[in-house]
C-alpha positions as CSV (number, residue, x, y, z in Angstrom):
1,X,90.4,126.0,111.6
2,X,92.1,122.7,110.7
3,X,92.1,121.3,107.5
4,X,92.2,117.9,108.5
5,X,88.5,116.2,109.2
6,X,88.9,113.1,111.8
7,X,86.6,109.9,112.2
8,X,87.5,106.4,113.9
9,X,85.4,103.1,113.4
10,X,87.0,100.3,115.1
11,X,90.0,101.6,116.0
12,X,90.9,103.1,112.6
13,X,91.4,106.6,112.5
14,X,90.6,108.1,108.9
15,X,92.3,111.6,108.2
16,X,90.9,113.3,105.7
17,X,92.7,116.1,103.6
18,X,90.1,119.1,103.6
19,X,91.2,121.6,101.6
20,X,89.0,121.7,98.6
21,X,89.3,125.0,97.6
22,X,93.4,124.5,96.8
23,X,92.6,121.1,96.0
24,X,94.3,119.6,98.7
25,X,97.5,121.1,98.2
26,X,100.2,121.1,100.1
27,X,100.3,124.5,101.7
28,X,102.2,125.7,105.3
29,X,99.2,124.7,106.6
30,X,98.2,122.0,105.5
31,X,101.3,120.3,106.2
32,X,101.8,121.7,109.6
33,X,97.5,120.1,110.4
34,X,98.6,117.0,109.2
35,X,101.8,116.4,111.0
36,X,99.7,117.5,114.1
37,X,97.1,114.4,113.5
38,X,99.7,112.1,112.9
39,X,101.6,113.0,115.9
40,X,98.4,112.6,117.9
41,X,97.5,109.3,116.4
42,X,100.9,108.4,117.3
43,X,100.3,108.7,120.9
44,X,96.9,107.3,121.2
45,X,96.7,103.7,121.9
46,X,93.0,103.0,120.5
47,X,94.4,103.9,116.8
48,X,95.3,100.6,115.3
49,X,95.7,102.3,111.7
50,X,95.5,105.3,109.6
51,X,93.7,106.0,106.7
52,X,94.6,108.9,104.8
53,X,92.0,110.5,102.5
54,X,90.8,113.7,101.0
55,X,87.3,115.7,100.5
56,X,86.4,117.0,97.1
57,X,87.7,115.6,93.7
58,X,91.4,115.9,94.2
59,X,93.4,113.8,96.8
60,X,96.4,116.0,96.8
61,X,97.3,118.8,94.4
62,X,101.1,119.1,95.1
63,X,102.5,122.0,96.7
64,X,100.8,124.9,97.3
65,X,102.5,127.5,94.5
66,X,101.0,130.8,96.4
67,X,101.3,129.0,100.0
68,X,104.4,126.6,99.8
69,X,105.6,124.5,102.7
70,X,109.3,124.8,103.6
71,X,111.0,121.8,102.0
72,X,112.2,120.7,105.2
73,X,108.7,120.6,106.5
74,X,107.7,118.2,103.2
75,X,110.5,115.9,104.2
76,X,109.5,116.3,107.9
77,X,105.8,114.9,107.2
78,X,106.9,112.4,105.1
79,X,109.5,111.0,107.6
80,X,106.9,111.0,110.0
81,X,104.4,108.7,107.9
82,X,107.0,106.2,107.5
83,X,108.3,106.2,110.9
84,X,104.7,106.4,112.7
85,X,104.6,103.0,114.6
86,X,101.2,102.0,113.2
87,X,100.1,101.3,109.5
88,X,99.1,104.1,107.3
89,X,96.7,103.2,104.3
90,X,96.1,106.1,101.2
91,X,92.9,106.2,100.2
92,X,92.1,107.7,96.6
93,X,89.0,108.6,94.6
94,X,90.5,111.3,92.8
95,X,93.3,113.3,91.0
96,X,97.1,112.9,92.5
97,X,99.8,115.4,91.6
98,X,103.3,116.0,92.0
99,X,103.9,116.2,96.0
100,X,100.4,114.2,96.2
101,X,102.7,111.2,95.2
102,X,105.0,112.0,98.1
103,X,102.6,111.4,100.4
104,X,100.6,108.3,98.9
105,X,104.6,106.6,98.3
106,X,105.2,107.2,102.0
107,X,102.1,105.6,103.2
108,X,102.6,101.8,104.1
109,X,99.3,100.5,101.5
110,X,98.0,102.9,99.1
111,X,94.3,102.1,97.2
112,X,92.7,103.9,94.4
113,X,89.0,104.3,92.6
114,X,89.7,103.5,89.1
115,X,88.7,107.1,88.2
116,X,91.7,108.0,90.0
117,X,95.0,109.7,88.2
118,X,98.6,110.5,88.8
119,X,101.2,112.6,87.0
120,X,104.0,114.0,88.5
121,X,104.1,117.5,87.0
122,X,107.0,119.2,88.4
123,X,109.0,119.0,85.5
124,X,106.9,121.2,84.0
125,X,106.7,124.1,86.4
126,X,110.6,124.2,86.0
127,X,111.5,122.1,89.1
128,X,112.1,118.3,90.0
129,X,110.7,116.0,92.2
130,X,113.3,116.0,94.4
131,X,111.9,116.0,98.0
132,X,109.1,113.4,97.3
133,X,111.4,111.4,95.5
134,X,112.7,109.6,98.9
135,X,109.9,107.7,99.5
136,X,109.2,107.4,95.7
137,X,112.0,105.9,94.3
138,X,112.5,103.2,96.5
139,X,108.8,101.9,96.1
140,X,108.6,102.3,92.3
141,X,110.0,100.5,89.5
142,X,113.0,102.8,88.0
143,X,112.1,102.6,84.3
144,X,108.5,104.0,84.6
145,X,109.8,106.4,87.2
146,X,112.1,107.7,84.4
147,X,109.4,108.5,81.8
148,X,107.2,109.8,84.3
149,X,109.8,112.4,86.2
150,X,110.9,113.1,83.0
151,X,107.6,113.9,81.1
152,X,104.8,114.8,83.3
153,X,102.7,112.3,81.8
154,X,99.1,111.5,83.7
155,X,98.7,107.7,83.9
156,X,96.1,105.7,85.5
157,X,96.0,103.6,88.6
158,X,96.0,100.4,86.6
159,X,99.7,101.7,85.6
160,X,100.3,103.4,89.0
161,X,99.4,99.6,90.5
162,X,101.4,98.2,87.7
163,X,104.8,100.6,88.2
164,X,104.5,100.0,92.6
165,X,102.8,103.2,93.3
166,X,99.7,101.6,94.6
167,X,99.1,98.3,96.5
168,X,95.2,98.0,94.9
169,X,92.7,99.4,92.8
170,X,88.9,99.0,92.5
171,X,85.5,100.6,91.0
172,X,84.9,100.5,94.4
173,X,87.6,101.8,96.8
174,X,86.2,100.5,99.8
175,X,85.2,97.4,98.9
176,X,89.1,96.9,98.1
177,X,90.2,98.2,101.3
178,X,87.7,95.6,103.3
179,X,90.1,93.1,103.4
180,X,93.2,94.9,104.0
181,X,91.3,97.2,107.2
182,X,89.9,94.1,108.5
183,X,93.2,92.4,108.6
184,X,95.0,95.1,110.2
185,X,92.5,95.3,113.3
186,X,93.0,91.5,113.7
187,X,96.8,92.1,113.9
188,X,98.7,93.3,117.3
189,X,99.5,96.4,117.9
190,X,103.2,95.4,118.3
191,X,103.3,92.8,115.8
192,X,102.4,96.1,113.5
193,X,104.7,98.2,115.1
194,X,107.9,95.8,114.2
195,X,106.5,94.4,110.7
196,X,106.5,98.2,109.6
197,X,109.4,99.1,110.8
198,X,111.1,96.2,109.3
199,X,109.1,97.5,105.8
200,X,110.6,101.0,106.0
201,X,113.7,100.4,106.8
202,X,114.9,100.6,103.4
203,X,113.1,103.9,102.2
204,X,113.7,105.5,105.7
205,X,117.9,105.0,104.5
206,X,117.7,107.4,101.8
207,X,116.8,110.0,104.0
208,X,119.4,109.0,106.2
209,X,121.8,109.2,103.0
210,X,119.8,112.1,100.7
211,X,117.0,114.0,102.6
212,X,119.5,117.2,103.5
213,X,120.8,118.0,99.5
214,X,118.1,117.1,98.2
215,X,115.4,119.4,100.4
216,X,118.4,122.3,99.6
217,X,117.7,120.9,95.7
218,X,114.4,121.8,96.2
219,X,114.9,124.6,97.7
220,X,117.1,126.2,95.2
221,X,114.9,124.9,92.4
222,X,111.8,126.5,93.5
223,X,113.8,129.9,93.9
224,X,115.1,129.8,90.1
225,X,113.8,131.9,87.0
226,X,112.5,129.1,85.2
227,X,110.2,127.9,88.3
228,X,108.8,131.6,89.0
229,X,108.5,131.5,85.4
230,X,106.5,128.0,85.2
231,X,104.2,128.8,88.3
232,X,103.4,131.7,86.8
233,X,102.5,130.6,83.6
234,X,100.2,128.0,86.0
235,X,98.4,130.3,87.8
236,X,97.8,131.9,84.9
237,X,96.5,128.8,82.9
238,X,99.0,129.6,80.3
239,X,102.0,127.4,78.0
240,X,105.4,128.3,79.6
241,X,107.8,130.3,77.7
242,X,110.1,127.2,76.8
243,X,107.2,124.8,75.6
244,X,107.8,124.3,72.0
């Protein structure tokens, strides 16, 4: 059974992260459903756009901590949303965490309810942000980045439209995407194609440069005593050993 739900209206194909009972995180699965869809939106010549979304409350949990995906499969899907030849738009009503931001920097428009929020917790697990911080760092301004690696923080998507993290937010999602879905169906299909690519070129350079050290990063990170120590203490709704 997938966990990616699939609608189109007017040639724009709306993916849908349906997980709820992880919370839409990012598990082997998950990852592997969502890189199928892509790839088949990919091929199909009636998808104009993408819209990625989520069921339940939570767009994206971050990785799955019982269920993780191989690094190299994070940095796979990502690299696939930023070189797929068509527009990909996030769509947000709820909670983003940690690998969750991966996915919404990678997207080519990201909007947001104002209920949304964002914190990018895996400094407090015991590991970094390492994989997702390809896409990340080039989209988002370095000195809010830097308090919000570093702390954990949960901000709002007034602040995540404020630091580059989003593109728009609204009371009423939708109604903010209108205008950006009804321009991209009035656009050509290769007039989109190039006008990404021209867009990603920049982020898709620091995986040229940094994708292989830093998925071994996160590889070695999430193999360490202090991340089986901060996942535990997770899963177990508990303070880790070194908070003070």
């Amino acid at each position: 059974m997938t966990m990616i739900s699939r609608t189109r209206a007017r040639a724009v194909e709306t993916l849908s992260l349906d997980a709820t009972d992880t919370r839409n995180a990012l598990s082997v699965a998950l990852v592997s459903d969502l890189a199928d869809a892509l790839t088949d939106c990919g091929k199909d010549p009636d998808v104009r756009a993408v819209v990625l979304t989520h069921t339940g409350s939570t767009f994206c949990a971050g990785a799955d901590l019982r269920d993780p995906p191989y690094p190299d499969a994070l940095t796979g899907l990502l690299r696939q949303i930023l070189e797929l030849r068509k527009p990909v738009v996030a769509r947000v009503t709820g909670h983003v965490r940690a690998g969750g931001l991966g996915l919404l920097a990678a997207c080519d428009i990201a909007a947001a309810s104002a209920e949304a929020t964002f914190a990018f917790t895996e400094v407090r697990i015991g590991v970094a942000p390492a994989v997702i911080s390809l896409p990340v760092v080039p989209r988002a301004d370095p000195r809010a980045l830097a308090r919000y690696f570093l702390t954990g923080e949960r901000f709002d998507a007034r602040e995540a439209v404020h630091v580059g993290l989003l593109t728009v937010t609204g009371d009423d999602v939708d109604e903010a995407l209108a205008p950006i879905l009804d321009g991209l169906r009035r656009s050509s299909p290769q007039g989109l194609a190039e006008t990404k690519q021209l867009l990603t070129a920049r982020v898709l350079e620091t995986f040229d440069r940094d994708a292989a050290d830093l998925t071994a990063l996160s590889a070695r990170l999430f193999s360490s005593a202090q991340a089986r120590e901060g996942m535990t203490a997770f899963l177990e709704r508990r303070d880790a050993a070194w908070v003070v």
